[in-house]
N, C-alpha and C positions, 0 to 999 in steps of 0.2 A: 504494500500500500504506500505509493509514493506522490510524492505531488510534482505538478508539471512543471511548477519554478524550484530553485534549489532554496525553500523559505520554511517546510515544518519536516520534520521527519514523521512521514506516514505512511511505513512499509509493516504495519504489526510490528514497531520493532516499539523496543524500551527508549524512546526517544523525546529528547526534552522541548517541550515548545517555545522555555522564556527563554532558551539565546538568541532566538533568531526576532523575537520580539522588542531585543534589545537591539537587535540591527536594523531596527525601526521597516522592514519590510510588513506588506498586507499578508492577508489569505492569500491561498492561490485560489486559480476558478476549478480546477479540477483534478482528479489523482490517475496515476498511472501506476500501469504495475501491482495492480491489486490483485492480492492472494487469496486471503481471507474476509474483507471485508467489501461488502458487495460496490461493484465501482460507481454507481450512482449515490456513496452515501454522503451524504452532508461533509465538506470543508470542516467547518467548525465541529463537527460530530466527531471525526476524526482525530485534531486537535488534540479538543479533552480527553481524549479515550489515549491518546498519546501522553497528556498531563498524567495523569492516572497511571498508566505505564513504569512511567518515573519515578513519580514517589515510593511506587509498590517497592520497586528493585533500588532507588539510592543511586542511580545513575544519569548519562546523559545521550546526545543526541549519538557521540561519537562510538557510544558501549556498541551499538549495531551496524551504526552507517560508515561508510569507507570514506576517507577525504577524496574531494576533486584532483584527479591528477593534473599539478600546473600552477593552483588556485595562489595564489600572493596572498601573503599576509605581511600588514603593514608592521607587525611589533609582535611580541609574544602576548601581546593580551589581547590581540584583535581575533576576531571571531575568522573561525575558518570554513571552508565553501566547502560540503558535505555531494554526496553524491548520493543521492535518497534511491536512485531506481537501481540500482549497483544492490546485486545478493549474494555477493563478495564472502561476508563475514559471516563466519557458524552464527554467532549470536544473533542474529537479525532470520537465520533462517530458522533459529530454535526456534526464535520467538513463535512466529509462526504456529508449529507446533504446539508451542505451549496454550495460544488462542484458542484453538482447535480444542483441546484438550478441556480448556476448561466451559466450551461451550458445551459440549459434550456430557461434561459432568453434572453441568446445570440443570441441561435438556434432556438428556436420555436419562440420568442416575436418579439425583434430588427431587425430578420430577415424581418418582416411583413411589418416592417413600411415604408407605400406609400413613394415616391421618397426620396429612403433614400440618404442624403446626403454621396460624398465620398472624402475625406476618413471616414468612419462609427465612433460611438462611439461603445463600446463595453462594459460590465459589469467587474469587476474585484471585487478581495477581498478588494481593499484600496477604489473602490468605496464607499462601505457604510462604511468600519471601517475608513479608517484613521490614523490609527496607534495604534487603542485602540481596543480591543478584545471584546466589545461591543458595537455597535453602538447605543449607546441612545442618543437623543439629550441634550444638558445643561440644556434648560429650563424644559425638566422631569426631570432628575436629580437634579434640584434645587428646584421644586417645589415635589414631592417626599422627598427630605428631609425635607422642611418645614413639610409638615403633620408627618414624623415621628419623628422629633427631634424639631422643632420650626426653627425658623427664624436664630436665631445663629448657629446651627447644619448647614442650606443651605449655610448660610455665610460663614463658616469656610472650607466647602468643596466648593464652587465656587472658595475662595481664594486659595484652595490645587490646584484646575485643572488647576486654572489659572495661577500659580509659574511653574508648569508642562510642562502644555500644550502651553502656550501663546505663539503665534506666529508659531503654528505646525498647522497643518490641521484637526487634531483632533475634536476640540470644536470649535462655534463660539463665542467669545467672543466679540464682538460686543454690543454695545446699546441694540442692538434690542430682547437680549435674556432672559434678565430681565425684560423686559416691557412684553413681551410674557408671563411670569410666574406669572408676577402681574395678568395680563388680566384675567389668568386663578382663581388666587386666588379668586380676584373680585367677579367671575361669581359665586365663591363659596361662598361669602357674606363675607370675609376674610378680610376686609379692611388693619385691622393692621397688618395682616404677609406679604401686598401687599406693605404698607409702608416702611414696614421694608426690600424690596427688594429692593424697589425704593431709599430709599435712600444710601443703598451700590451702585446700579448704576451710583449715582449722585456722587460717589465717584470719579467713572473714567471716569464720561462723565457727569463734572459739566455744560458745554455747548450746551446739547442735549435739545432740547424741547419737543420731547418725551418724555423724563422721567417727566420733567416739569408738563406735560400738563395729565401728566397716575396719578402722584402725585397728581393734581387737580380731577383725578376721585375717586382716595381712599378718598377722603378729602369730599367729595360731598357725598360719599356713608355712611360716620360718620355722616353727618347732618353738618358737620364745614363748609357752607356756604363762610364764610371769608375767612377760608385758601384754600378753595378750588380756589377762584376768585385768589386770589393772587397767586396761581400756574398759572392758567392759561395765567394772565399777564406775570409775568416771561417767559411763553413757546412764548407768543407773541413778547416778548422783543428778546430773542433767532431767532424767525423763524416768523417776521409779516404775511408771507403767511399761516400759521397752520389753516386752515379752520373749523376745530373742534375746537380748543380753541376759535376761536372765536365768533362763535357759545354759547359756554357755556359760553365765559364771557357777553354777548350781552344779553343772558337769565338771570343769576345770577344778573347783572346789573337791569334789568325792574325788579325785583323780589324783588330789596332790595331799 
């Protein structure tokens, strides 16, 4: 979905409409190169549905569109001349797909469901992104980096998302996303990169029993008996009702 002057990006793509509105250009009269959205549809229909795009994903005109080969640019802050009808760039062709995808879900799926409540919920782009152009969750993201850089490598980018992101919709940052990661490590016999999550967790949620009591399963999975018990006290001191800690200290206790 492109337009016939080089002025909105409207290819389906994640594309931003205020630079070009900064370049003081109109609408165009009409779009070319339409994929997805049928080629008679409204200029300004388009537009928004472009605005919307953007925000969803945290991006701009250029995440999908190719620049003009040639185009001048007077200085590094002047806007540059985009090549809207060009399907050049994987991301502009996901996009696509992704439209697709979520008309689909709308239409054929959500429609389905027995006594749908009204007023309905509906699929959007900021459903799964959130503002980020990739919808991965944190704890793959942190645990992916552990396997490729180590424990510090995950640390240093949870601490990047979390300067970033913290407090946006984006990522949950929560207790609970770290424990998640550990969990995973665990199962992978990982004890000390599970540790070494757990206790960045304990950073910002020295009051969780959670972490406490995930700390006591790395610690159990080393054979350290002792520190593992005394996590799990702590998670009981935290949260008397933890029915798992108590469980393990109740065992570790008869044991020792």
């Amino acid at each position: 979905m492109i337009v016939t002057r080089p002025l909105l990006a409207a290819a389906l793509v994640l594309a931003a409409a205020s630079p070009l509105a900064a370049q003081g250009r109109g609408l165009p009269d009409s779009l070319v190169n339409t994929k997805v959205f049928p080629h008679n549809t409204p200029v300004r229909e388009v537009v928004t549905a472009m605005r919307g795009f953007t925000a969803a994903l945290g991006v701009r005109c250029d995440y999908c569109h190719t620049e003009q080969q040639g185009a001048a640019a007077t200085g590094p802050a002047a806007p540059r001349e985009l090549d809207f009808p060009n399907d050049e760039k994987r991301t502009k062709r996901t996009a696509r797909l992704m439209m697709l995808m979520v008309r689909q879900v709308n239409d054929s799926v959500l429609s389905r469901i027995p006594e749908r409540p009204s007023p309905s919920v509906a699929v959007a782009c900021v459903t799964c992104h959130r503002g980020v152009p990739r919808p991965k969750p944190l704890a793959d993201i942190v645990t992916e980096a552990v396997s490729a850089g180590g424990v510090d490598s995950a640390s240093r980018a949870y601490r990047a998302l979390r300067q970033q992101y913290y407090g946006r919709a984006a990522y949950d940052f929560g207790e609970g996303t770290l424990v998640a990661a550990a969990q995973v490590l665990l199962q992978a016999r990982r004890a000390d990169d599970a540790l070494g999550l757990l206790t960045l967790d304990a950073e910002f949620y020295p009051a969780s029993a959670a972490v406490a009591g995930q700390m006591g399963e790395a610690y159990l999975q080393k054979g350290d008996t002792a520190a593992a018990l005394a996590r799990y006290r702590q998670a009981l001191q935290l949260d008397p009702n933890d029915r798992f800690a108590q469980m393990r200290r109740r065992a570790l206790t008869r044991s020792n």
